[in-house]
C-alpha positions in Angstrom: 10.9 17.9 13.6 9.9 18.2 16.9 8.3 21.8 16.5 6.4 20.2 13.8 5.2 17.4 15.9 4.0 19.7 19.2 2.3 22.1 16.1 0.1 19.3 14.9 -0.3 18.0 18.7 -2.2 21.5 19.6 -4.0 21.1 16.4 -5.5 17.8 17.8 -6.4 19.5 21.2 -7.9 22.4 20.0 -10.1 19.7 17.9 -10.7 17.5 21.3 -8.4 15.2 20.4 -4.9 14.0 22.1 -2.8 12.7 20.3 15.7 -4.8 -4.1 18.8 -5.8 -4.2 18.8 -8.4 -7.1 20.4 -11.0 -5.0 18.0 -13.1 -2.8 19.5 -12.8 0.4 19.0 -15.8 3.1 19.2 -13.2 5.9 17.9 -9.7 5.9 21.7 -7.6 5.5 22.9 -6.0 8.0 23.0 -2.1 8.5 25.4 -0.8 6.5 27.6 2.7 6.6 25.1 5.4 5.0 25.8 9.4 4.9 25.3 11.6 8.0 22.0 13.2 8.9 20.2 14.4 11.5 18.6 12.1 14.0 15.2 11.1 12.8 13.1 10.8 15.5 9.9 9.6 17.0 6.8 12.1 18.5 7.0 12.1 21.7 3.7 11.1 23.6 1.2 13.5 23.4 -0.8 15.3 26.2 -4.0 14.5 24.8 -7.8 13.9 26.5 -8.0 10.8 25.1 -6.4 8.3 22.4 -7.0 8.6 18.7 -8.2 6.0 16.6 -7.4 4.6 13.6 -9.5 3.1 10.5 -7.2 1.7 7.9 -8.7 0.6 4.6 -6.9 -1.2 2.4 -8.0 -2.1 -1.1 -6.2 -4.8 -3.3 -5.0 -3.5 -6.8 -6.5 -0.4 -6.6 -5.1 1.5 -9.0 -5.5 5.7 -8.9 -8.0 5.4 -12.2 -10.2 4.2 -10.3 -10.7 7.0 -7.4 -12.5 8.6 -9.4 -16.0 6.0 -9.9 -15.6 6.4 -5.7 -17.9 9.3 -4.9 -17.6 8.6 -1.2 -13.3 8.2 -0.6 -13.8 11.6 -3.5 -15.2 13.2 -0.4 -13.2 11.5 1.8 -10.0 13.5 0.4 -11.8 16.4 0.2 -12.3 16.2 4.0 -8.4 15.1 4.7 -4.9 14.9 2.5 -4.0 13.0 -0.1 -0.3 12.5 -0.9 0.2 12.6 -4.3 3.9 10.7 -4.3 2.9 7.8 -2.5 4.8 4.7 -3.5 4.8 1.4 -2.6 7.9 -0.8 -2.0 7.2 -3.1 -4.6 4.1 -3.6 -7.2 2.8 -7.5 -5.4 0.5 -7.8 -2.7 2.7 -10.0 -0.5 6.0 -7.4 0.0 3.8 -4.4 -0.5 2.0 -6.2 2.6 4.8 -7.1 4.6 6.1 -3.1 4.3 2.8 -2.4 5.8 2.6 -4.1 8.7 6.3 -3.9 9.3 7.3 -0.4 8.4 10.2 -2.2 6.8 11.7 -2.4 3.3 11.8 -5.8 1.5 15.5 -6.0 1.4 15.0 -5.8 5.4 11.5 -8.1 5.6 12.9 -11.0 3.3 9.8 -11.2 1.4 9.9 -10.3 -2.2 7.3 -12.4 -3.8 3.9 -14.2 -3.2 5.3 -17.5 -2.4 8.7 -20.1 -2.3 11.9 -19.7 -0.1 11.4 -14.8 -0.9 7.6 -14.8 -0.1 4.3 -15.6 1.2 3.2 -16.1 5.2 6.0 -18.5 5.9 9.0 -16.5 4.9 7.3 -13.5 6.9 7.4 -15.9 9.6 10.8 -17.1 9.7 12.5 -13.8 9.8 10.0 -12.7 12.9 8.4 -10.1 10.5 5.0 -11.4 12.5 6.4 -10.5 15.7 6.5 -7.0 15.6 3.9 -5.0 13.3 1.8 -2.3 14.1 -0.8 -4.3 15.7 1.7 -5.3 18.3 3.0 -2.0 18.4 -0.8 -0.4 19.5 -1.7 -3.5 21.2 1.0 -2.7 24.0 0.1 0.7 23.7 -3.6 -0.3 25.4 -5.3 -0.7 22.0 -8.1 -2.8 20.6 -6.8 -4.0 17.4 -9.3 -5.9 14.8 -8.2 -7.3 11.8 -11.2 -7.9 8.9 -10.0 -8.9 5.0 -6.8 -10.5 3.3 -3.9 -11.3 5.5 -0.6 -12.6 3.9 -0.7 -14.7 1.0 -0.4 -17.7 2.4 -2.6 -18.0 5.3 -5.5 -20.1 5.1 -8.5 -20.1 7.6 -7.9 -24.2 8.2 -4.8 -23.0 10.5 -6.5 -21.5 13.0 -3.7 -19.1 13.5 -4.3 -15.6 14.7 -1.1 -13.3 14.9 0.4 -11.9 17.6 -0.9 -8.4 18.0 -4.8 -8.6 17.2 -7.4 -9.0 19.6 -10.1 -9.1 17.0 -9.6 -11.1 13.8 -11.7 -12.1 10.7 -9.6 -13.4 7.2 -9.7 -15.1 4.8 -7.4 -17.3 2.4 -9.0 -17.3 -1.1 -12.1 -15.1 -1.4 -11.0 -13.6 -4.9 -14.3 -14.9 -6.3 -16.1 -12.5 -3.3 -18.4 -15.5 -3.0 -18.0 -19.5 -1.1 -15.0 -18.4 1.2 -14.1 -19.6 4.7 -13.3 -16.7 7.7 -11.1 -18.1 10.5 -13.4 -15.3 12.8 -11.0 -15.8 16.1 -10.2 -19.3 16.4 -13.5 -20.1 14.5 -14.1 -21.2 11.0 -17.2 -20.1 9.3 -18.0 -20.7 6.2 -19.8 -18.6 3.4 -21.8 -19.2 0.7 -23.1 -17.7 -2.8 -26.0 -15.7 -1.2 -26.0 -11.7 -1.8 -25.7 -11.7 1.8 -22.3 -13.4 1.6 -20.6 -11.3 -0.7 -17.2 -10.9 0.8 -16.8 -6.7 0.9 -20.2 -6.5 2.6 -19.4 -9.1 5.6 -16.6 -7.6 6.2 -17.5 -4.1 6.6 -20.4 -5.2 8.7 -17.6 -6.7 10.9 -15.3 -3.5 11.2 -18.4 -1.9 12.1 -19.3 -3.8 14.3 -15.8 -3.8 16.2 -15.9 0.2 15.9 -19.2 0.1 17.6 -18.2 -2.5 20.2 -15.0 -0.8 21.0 -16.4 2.8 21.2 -18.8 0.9 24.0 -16.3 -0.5 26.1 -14.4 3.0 25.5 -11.1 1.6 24.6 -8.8 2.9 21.4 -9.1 0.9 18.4 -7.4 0.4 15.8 -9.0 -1.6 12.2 -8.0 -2.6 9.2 -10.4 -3.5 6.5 -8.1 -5.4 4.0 -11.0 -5.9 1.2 -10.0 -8.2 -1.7 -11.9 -5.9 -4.3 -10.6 -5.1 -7.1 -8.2 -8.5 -7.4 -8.7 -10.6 -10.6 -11.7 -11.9 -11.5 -13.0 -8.7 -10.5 -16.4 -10.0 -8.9 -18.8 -6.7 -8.2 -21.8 -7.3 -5.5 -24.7 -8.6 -7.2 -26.1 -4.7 -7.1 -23.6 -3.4 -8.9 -22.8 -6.1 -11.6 -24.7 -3.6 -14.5 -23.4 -1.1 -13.7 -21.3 1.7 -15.7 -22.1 -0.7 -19.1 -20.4 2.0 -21.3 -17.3 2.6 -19.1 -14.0 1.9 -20.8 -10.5 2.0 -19.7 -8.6 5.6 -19.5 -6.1 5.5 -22.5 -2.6 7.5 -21.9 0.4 8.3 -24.1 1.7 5.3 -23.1 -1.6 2.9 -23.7 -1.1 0.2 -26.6 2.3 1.2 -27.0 6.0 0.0 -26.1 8.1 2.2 -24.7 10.8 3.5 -26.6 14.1 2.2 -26.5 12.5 -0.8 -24.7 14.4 -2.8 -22.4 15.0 -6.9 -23.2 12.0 -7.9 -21.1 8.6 -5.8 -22.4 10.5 -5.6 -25.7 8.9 -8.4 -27.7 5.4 -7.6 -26.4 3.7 -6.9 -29.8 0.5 -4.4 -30.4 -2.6 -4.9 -28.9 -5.5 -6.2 -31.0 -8.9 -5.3 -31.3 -10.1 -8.4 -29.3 -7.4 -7.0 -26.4 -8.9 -3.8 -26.4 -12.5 -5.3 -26.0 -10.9 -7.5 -23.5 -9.3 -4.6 -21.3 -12.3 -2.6 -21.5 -14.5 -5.5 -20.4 -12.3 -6.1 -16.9 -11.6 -2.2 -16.4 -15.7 -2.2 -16.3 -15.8 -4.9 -14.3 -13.4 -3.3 -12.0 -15.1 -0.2 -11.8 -18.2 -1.7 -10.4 -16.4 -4.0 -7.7 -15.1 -1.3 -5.9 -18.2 0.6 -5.5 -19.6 -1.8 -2.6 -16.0 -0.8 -1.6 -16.9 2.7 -1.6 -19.9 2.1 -0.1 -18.1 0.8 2.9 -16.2 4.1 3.4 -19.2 5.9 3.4 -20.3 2.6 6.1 -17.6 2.9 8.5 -17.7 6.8 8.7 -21.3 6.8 9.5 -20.8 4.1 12.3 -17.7 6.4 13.5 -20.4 9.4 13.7 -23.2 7.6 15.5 -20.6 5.5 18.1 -19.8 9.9 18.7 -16.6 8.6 18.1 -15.8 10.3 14.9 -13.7 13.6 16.6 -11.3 11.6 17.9 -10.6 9.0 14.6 -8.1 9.0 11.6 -9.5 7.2 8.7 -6.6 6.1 5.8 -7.7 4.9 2.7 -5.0 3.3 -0.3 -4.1 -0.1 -1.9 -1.5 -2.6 -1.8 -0.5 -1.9 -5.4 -2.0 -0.8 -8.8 -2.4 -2.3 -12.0 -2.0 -1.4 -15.5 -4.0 -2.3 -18.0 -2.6 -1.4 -21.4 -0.2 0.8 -20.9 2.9 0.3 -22.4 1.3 -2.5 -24.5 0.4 -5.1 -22.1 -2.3 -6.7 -21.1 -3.9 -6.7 -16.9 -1.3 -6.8 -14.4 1.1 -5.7 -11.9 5.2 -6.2 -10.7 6.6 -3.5 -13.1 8.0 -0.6 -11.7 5.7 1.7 -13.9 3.9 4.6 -12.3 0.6 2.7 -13.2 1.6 -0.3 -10.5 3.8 1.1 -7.8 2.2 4.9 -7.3 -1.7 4.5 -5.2 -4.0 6.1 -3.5 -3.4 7.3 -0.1 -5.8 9.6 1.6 -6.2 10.4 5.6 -8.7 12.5 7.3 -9.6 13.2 10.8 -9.2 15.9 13.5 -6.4 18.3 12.9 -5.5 16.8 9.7 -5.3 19.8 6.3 -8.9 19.5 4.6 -8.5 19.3 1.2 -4.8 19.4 0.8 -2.6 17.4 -1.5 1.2 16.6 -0.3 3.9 16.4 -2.8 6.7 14.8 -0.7 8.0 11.2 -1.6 6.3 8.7 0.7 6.1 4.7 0.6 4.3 2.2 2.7 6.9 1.5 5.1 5.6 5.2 6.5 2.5 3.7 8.0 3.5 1.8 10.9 5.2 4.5 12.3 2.2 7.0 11.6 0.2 5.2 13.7 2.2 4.9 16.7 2.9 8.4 16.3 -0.7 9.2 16.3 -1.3 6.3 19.2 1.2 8.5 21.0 2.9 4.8 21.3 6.7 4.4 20.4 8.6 2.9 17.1 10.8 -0.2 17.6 13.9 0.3 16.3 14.8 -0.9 13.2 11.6 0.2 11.1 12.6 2.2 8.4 9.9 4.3 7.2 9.2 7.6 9.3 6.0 9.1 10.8 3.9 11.1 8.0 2.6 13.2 10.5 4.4 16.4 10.2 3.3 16.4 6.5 -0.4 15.4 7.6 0.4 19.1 9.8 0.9 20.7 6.6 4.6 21.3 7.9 7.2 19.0 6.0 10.7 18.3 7.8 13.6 19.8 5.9 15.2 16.5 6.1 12.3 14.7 4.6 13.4 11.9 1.8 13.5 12.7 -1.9 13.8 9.3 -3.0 11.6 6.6 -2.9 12.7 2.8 -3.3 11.3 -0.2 -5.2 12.1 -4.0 -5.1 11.3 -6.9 -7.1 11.8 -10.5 -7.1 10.0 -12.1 -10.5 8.4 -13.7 -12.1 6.3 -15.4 -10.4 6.6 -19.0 -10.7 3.9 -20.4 -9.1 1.0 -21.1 -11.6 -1.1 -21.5 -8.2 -0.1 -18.0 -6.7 -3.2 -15.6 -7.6 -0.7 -13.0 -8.9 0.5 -15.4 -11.0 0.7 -13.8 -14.4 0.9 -14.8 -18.2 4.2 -13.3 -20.3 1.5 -11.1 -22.3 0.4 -9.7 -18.5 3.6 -8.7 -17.6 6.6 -10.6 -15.6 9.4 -8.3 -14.9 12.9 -10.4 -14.0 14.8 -8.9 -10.6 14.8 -5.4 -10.6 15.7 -2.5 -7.9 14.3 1.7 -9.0 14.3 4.7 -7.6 11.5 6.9 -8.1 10.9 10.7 -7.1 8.2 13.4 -8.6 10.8 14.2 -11.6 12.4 10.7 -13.0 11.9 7.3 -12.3 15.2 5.0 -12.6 15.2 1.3 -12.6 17.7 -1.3 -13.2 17.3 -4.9 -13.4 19.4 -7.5 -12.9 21.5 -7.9 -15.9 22.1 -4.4 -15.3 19.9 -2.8 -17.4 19.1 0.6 -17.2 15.8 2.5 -17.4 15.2 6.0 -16.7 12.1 8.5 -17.4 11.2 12.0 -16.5 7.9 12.4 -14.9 7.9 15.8 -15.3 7.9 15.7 -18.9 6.7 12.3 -19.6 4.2 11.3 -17.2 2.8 8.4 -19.0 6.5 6.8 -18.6 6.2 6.7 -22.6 10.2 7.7 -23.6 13.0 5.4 -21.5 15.6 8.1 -22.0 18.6 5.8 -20.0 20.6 5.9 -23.3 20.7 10.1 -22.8 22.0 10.1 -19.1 25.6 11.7 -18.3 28.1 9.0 -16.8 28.1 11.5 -14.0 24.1 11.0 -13.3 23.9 7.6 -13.9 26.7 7.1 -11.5 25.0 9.1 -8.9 21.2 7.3 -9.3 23.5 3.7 -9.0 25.0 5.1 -5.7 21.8 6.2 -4.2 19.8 3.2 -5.4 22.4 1.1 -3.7 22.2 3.2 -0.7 18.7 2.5 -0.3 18.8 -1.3 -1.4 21.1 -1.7 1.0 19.8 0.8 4.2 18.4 -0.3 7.8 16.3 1.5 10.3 14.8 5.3 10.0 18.0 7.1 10.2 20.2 5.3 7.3 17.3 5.0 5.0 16.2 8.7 5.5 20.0 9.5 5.1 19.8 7.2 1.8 16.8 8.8 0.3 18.3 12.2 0.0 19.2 12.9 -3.5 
């Protein structure tokens, strides 16, 4: 990998730049045996003129049928890679969140759900998750890091608590509505109100942008995430766009209004969708559609302030979403949590200096990938223990032969907090415990009665046909082995090992 690495690291200089398991476990597991493989390691720190920065936004339920009423992060692939395969680790905001920040799989975070003893902030909390994240990580490294958007479910501005790691901090608890929120901005609480002005997306790109501009000022490295709240239920748009799109309706698949066949115990008893469904699902997918435009906007926003702080040669921006959401498909009504393509496969699209214009990678890759992309960008190192690996040698258009084939999901349900905003009814979807496997070809999942699932993506890219009744002994025993491999793997080299089918 290291060829790769010192490949994309001239790239940057000619640009002028340098450089789940079904059981709840009340510990994370320890590593366990895995198969041989080469050493997976970190970039080395780059010769580089100066640091690179990094713009991370990250959109709440954004599912990929929506990229496409977003004219701006359109052109923001077209100027960078998308990766086609991304997955996340599981289909909730709160685990997908804690894989983020950690680099870590949920089996390794503890935190599987939204709230209780397997979620929220104070379960990422007690097993240190807050501790060590990539803000800490670029922080040491000499790094402004700001923070602008949704946290950890969980956190409320009334606590006053800023985490370890940012020097810059603006969140919220619950702006859903986009409207009459509190910020904790620092160790400050303001409140907002219900005037245009306020409208959650809006105040908090003017803050990134205003941390960009300050930090290209003071000529430090920055890093900032945007964690918008757009698209979450209730789906509020800016007041601008609110009539906007009025003939839009949802994108219909093979799968849409329709059970799976062979269905497992769970969506089985799900019955057709009616008429005033249809009307229903159409009205929020619109609804949808217009909130993430101010969204969009703010891409457009941020790169613009990049450009004009003459800061924009030496930034990587990163666009993608905590989760998806279907809304239909396979009969059910607006949700998340199942491991269908339509929840756990999202955007995620990076441009910058010496990153493939216009390039689409095909490789498996999950969210645990993104801590340690950015300290291999920062030049800083990866603690040990984070399990996802640097995307950067795919970003240089040069994939490592060892690179995983097999991408993990884990699930903790159903939600059983009526107050938890992801909290969903039976006709939205509420998996039980599940653990899958996913690559470009099939997606497995078992849940925890044991209960086998299997489709081909190749053939059935809907996820319309569970064809786990067809499957050899031979195969099924082999996608059990490597899904316990995974479920149970620790740190880059055992889950890289673990991923390789």
């Amino acid at each position: 990998m290291q060829p790769v690495r010192r490949l994309l690291a001239a790239i940057l200089l000619l640009t002028g730049l340098a450089a789940c398991s079904a059981d709840r476990p009340a510990t994370p597991p320890p590593a366990s045996p895995a198969r041989s493989a080469p050493p997976v390691t970190t970039a080395p720190a780059m010769t580089r003129p100066g640091p690179l920065n990094i713009v991370f936004v990250l959109t709440d339920d954004l599912a990929t049928n929506l990229v496409p009423f977003m004219p701006h992060v359109q052109a923001l692939a077209a100027r960078g890679t998308s990766f086609s395969q991304y997955t996340v680790t599981d289909s909730l905001c709160c685990p997908s969140r804690a894989s983020i920040f950690t680099g870590k799989y949920p089996h390794n975070t503890g935190v599987f759900t939204n709230t209780g003893p397997d979620g929220g902030l104070p379960t990422f909390q007690r097993y240190g998750n807050e501790k060590s994240t990539f803000a800490t990580d670029l922080q040491r490294a000499g790094y402004r890091t700001g923070f602008f958007g949704k946290y950890i479910n969980g956190f409320q501005p009334s606590s006053k608590h800023v985490p370890p790691g940012w020097s810059t901090w603006a969140a919220g608890g619950d702006a859903y509505a986009g409207f009459n929120y509190n910020l904790l901005e620092n160790k400050k609480i303001v409140a907002y109100g219900k005037k245009p002005a306020d409208y959650v997306t809006d105040v908090l790109s003017a803050k990134a942008n205003a941390f960009i501009t300050a930090s290209a000022k003071a000529r430090k490295p920055f890093v900032a995430e945007v964690a918008t709240y757009a698209p979450h239920l209730p789906y509020t748009p800016a007041p601008r766009d609110a009539k906007r799109f009025p003939e839009v309706k949802a994108p219909r698949d093979a799968s849409f209004g329709k059970l799976p066949t062979n269905p497992t115990p769970w969506i089985a008893g799900h019955g057709p969708l009616t008429a005033a469904d249809l009307a229903s699902i159409d009205r929020d997918f619109r609804e949808r559609v217009r909130a993430v435009q101010a969204v969009d906007r703010m891409v457009a926003s941020l790169q613009a302030t990049l450009e004009r702080a003459g800061v924009a040669d030496r930034t990587v921006v990163i666009f993608s979403s905590d989760n998806g959401l279907h809304m239909g498909e396979h009969g059910l009504m607006p949700g998340k949590q199942t491991p269908f393509d339509t929840d756990v496969r999202v955007p995620l699209i990076v441009a910058g200096p010496g990153i493939a214009r216009g390039a689409t990678v095909a490789e498996p890759v999950e969210n645990i990938d993104l801590r340690p992309t950015f300290a291999d960008l920062a030049g800083a190192p990866v603690p040990a223990g984070v399990d996802g690996v640097s995307l950067v040698p795919l970003l240089a258009g040069a994939p490592p032969a060892d690179w995983r084939e097999v991408a993990l999901v884990e699930h903790h349900g159903p939600p059983r907090d009526p107050k938890d905003p992801d909290y969903q009814p039976w006709r939205n979807a509420n998996p039980p415990d599940y653990r899958a496997i996913r690559t470009p070809g099939f997606t497995y999942i078992e849940y925890g009665d044991g209960t086998p699932e299997y489709y081909d993506n190749a053939t059935d890219p809907a996820q319309a046909h569970n064809i786990a009744g067809t499957l050899s002994p031979e195969r099924l025993a082999r996608l059990r082995s490597v899904m316990a491999a995974l479920g149970s793997c620790r740190g880059q080299q055992a889950c890289q090992a673990a991923g390789q089918w």
